[in-house]
PyMOL Python script that loads the backbone (N, CA, C, O; Angstrom):
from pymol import cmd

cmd.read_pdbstr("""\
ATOM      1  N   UNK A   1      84.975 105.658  85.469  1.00  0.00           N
ATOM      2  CA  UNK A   1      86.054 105.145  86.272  1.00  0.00           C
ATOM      3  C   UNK A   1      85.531 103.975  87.102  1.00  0.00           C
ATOM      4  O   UNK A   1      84.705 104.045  88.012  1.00  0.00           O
ATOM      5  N   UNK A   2      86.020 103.116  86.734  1.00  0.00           N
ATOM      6  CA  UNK A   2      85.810 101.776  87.595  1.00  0.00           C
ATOM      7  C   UNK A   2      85.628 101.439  89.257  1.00  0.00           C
ATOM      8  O   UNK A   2      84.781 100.907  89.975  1.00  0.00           O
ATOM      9  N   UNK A   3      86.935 102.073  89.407  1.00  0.00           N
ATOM     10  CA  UNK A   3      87.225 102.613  91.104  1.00  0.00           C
ATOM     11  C   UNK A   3      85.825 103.148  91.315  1.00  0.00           C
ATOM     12  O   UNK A   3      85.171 102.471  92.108  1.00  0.00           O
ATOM     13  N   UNK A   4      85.431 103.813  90.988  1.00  0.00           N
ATOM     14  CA  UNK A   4      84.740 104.969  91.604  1.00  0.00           C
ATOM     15  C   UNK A   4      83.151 104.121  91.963  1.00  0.00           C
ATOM     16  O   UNK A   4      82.331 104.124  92.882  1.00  0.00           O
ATOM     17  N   UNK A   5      83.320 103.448  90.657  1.00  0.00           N
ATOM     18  CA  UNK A   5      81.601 102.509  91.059  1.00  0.00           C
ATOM     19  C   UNK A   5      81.958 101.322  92.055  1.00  0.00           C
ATOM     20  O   UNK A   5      81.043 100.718  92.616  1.00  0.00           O
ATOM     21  N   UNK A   6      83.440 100.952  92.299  1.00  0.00           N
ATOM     22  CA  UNK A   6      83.666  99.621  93.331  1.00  0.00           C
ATOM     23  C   UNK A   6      83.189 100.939  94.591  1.00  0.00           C
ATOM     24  O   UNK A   6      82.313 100.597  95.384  1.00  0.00           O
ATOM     25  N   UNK A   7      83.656 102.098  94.707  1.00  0.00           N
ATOM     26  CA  UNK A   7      83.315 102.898  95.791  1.00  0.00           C
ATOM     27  C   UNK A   7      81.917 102.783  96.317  1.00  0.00           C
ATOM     28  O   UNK A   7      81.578 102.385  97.432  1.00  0.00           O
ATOM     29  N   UNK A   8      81.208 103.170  95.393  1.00  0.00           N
ATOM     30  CA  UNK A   8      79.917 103.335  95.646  1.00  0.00           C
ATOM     31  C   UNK A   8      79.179 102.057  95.649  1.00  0.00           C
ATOM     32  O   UNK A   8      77.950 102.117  95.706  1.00  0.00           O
ATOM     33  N   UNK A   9      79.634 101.164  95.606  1.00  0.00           N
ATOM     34  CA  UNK A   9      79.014  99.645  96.025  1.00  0.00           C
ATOM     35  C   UNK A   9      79.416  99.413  97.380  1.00  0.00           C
ATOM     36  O   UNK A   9      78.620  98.935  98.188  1.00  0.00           O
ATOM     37  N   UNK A  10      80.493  99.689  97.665  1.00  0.00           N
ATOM     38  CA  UNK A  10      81.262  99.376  99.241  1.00  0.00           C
ATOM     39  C   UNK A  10      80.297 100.191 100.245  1.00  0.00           C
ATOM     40  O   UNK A  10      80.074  99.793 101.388  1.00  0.00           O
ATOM     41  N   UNK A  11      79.778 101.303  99.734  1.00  0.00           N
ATOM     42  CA  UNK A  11      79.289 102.507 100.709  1.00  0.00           C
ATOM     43  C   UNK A  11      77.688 102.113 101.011  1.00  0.00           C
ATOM     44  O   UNK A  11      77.246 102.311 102.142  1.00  0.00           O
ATOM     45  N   UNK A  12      76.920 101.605 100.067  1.00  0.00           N
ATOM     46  CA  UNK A  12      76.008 100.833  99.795  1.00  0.00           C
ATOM     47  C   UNK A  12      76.144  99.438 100.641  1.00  0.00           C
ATOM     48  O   UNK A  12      75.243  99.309 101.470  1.00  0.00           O
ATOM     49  N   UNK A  13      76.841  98.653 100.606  1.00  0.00           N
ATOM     50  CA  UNK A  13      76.863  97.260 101.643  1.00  0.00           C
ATOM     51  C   UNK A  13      76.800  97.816 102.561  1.00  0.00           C
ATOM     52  O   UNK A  13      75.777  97.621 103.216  1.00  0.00           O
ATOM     53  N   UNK A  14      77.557  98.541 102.972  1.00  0.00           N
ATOM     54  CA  UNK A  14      77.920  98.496 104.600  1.00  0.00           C
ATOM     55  C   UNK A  14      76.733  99.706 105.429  1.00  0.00           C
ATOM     56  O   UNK A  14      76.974 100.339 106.457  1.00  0.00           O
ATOM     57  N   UNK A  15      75.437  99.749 104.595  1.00  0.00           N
ATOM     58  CA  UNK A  15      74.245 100.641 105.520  1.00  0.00           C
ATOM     59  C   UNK A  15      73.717  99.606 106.208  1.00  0.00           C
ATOM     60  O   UNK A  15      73.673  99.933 107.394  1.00  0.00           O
ATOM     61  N   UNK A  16      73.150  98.148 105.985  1.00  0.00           N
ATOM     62  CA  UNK A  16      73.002  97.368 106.950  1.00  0.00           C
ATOM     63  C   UNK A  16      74.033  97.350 108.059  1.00  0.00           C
ATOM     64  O   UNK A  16      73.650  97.931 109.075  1.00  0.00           O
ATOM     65  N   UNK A  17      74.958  96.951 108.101  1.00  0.00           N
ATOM     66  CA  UNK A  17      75.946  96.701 108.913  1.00  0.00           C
ATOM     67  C   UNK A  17      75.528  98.319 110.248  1.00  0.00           C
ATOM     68  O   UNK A  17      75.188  98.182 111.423  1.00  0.00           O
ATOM     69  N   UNK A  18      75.678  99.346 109.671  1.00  0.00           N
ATOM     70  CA  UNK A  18      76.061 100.767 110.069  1.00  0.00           C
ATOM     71  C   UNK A  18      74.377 100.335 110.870  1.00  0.00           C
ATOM     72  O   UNK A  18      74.427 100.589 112.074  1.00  0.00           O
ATOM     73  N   UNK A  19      73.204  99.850 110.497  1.00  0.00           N
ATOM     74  CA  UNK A  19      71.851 100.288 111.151  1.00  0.00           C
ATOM     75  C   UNK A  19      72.389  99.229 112.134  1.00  0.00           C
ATOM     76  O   UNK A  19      72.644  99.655 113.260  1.00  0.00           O
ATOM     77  N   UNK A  20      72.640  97.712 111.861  1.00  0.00           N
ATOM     78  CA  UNK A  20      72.840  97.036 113.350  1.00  0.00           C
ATOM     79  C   UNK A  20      73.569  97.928 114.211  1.00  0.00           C
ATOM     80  O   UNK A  20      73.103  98.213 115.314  1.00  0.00           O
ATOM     81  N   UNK A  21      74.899  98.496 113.735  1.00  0.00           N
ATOM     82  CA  UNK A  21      75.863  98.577 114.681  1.00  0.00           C
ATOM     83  C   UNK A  21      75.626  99.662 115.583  1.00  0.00           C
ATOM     84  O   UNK A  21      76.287  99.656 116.621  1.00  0.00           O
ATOM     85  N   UNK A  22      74.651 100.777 115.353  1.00  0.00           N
ATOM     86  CA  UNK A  22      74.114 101.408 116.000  1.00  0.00           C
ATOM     87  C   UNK A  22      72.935 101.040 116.824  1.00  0.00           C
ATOM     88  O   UNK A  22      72.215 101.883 117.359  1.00  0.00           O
ATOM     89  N   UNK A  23      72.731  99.567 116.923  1.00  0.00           N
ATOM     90  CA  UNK A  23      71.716  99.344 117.659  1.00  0.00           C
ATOM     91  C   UNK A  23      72.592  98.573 118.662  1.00  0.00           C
ATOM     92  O   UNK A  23      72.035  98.295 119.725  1.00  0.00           O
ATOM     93  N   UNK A  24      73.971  98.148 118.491  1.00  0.00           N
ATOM     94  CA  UNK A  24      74.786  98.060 119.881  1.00  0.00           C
ATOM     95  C   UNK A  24      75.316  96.841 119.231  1.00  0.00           C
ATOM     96  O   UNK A  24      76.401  96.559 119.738  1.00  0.00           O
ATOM     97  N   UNK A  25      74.908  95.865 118.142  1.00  0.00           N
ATOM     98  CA  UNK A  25      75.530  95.037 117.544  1.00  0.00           C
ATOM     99  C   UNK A  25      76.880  94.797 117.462  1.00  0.00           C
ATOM    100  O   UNK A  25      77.343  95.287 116.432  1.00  0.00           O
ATOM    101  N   UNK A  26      77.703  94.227 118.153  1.00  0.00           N
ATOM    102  CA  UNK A  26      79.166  94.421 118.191  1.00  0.00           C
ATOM    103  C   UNK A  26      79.849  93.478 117.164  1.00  0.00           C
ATOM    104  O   UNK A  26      80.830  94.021 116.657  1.00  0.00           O
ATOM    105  N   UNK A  27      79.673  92.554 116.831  1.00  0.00           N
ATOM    106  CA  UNK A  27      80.348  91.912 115.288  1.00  0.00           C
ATOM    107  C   UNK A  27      79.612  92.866 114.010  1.00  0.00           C
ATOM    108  O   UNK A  27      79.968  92.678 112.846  1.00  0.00           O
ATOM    109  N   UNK A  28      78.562  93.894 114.356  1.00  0.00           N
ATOM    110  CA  UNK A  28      78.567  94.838 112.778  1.00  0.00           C
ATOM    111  C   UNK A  28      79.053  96.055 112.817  1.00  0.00           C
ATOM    112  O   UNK A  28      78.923  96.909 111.940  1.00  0.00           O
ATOM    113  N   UNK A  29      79.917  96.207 114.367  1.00  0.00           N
ATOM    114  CA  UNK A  29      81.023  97.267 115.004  1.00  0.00           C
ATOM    115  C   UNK A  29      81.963  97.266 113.983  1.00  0.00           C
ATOM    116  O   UNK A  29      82.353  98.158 113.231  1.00  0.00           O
ATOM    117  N   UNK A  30      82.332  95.766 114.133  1.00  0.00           N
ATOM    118  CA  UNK A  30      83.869  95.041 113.431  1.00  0.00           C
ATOM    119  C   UNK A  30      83.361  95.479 112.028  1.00  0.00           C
ATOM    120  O   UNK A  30      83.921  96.451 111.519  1.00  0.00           O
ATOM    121  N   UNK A  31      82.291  94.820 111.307  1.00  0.00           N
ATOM    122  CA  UNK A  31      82.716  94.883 109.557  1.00  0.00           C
ATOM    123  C   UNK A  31      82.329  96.056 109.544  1.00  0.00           C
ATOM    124  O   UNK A  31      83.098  96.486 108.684  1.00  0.00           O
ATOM    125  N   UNK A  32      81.683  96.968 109.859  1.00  0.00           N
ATOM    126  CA  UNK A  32      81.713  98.720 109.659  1.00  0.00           C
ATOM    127  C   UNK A  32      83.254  98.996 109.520  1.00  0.00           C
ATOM    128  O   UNK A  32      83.737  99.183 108.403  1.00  0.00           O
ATOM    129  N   UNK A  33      84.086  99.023 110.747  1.00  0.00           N
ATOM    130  CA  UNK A  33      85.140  99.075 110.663  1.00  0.00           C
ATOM    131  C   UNK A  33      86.202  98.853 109.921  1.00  0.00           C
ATOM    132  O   UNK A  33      87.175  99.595 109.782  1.00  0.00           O
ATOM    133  N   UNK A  34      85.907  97.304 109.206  1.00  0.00           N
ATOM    134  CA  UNK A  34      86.800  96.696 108.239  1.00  0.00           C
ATOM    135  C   UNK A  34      86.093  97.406 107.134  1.00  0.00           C
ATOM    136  O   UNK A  34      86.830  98.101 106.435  1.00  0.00           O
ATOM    137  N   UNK A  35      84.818  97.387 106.819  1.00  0.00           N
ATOM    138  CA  UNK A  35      84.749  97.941 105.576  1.00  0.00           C
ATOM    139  C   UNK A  35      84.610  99.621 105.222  1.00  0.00           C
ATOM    140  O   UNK A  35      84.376 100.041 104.089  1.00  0.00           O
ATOM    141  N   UNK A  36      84.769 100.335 106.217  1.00  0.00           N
ATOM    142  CA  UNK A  36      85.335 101.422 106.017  1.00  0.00           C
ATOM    143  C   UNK A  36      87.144 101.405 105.859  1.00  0.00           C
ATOM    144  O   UNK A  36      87.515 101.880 104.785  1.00  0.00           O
ATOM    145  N   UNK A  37      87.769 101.138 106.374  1.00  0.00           N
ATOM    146  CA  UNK A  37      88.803 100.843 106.376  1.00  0.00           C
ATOM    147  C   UNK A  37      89.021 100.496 104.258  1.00  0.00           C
ATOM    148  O   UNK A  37      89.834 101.108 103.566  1.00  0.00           O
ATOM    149  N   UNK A  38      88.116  99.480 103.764  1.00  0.00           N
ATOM    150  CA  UNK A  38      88.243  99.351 102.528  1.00  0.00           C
ATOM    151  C   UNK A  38      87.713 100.516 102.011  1.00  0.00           C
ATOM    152  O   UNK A  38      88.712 101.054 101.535  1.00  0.00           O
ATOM    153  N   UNK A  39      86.719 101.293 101.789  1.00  0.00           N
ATOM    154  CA  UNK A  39      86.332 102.324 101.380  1.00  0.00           C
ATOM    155  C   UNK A  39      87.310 103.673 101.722  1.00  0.00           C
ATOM    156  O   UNK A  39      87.217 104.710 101.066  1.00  0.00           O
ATOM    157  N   UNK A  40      88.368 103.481 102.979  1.00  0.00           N
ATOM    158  CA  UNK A  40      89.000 104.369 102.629  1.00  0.00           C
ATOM    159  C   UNK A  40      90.644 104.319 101.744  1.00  0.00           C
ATOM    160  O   UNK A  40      91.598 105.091 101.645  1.00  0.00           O
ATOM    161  N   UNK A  41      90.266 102.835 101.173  1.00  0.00           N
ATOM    162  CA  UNK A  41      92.009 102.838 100.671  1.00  0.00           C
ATOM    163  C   UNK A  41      91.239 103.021  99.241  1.00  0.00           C
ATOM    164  O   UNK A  41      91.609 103.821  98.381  1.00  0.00           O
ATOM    165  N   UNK A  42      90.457 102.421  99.158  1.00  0.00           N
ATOM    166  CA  UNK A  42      89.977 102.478  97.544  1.00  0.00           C
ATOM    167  C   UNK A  42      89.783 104.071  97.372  1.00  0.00           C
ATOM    168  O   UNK A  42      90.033 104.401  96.213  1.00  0.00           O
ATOM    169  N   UNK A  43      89.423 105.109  98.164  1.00  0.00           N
ATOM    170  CA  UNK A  43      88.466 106.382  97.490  1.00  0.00           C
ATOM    171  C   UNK A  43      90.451 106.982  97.594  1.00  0.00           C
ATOM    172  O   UNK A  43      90.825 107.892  96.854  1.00  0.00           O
ATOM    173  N   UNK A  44      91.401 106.326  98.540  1.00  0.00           N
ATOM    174  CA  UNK A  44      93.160 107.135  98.070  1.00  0.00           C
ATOM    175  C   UNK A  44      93.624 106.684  96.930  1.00  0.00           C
ATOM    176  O   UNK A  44      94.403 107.413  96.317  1.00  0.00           O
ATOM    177  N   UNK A  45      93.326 105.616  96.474  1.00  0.00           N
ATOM    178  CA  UNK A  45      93.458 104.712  94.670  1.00  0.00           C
ATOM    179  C   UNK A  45      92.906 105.730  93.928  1.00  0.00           C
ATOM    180  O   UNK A  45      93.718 106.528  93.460  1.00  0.00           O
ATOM    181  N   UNK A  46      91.600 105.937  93.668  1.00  0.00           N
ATOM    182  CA  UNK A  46      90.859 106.970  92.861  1.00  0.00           C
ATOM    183  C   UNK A  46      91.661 108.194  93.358  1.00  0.00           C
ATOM    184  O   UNK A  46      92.108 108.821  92.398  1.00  0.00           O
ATOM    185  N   UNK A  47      91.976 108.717  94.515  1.00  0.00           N
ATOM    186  CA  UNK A  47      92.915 110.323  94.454  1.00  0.00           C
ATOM    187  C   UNK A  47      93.967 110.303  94.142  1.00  0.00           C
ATOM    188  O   UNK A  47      94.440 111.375  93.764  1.00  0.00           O
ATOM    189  N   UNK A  48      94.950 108.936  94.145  1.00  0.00           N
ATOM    190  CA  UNK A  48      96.217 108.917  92.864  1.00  0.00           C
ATOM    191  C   UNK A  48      96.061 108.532  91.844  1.00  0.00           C
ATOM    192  O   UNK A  48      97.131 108.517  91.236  1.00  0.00           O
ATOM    193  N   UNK A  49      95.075 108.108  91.150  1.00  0.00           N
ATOM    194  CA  UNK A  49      94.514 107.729  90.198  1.00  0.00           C
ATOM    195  C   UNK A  49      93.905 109.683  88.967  1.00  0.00           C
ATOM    196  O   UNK A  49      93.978 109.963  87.771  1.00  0.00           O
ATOM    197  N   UNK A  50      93.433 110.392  90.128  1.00  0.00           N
ATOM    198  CA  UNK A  50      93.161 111.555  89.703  1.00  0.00           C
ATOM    199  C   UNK A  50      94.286 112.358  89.105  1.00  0.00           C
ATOM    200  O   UNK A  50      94.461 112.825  87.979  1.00  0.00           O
ATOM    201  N   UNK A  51      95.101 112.371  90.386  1.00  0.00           N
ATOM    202  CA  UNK A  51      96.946 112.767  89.962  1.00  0.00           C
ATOM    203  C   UNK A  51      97.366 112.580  88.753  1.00  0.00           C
ATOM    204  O   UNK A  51      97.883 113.397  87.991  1.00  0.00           O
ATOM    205  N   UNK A  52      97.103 111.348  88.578  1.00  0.00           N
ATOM    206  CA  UNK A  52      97.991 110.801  87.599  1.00  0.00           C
ATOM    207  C   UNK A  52      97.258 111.448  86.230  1.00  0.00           C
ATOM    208  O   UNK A  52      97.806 111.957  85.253  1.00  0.00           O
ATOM    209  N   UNK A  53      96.146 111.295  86.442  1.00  0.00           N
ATOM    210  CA  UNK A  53      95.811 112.180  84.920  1.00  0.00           C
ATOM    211  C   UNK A  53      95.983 113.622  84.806  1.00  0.00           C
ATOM    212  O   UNK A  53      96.394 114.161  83.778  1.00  0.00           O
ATOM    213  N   UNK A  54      95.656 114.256  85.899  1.00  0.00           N
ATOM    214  CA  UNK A  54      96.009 115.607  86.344  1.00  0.00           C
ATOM    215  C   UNK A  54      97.362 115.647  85.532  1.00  0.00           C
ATOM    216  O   UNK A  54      97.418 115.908  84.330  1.00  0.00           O
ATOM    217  N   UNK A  55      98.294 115.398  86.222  1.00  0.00           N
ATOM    218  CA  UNK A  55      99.983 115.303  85.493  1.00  0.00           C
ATOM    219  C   UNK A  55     100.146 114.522  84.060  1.00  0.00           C
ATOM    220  O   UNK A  55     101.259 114.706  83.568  1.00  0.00           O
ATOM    221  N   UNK A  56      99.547 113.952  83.531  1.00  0.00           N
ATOM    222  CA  UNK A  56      99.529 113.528  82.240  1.00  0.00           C
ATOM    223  C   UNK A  56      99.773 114.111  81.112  1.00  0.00           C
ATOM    224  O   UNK A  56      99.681 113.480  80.059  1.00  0.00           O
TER     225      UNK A  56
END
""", "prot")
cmd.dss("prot")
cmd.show_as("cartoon", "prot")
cmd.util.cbc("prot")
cmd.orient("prot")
């Protein structure tokens, strides 16, 4: 499933971001944010994506 490896690339970028932003970094606050925000619409794509074969 395609989805599923764009997932696991998104989750992968954003560990830099996640080590600044815990060091108080406030613009790697923001793209943590934005890119969780993407990691969580993509991993609801892959759970209607599941559905849909489920019901198939």
């Amino acid at each position: 499933m395609q989805e599923y490896e764009q997932l696991k690339q998104l989750v992968e970028e954003v560990d830099d971001d996640i080590k600044k932003a815990e060091g108080g970094n406030k613009a790697a606050q923001t793209r943590v944010r934005k890119q969780m925000q993407d990691v969580k619409n993509l991993a609801q794509d892959i759970r209607k994506k599941c559905l849909e074969l489920r019901d198939a």
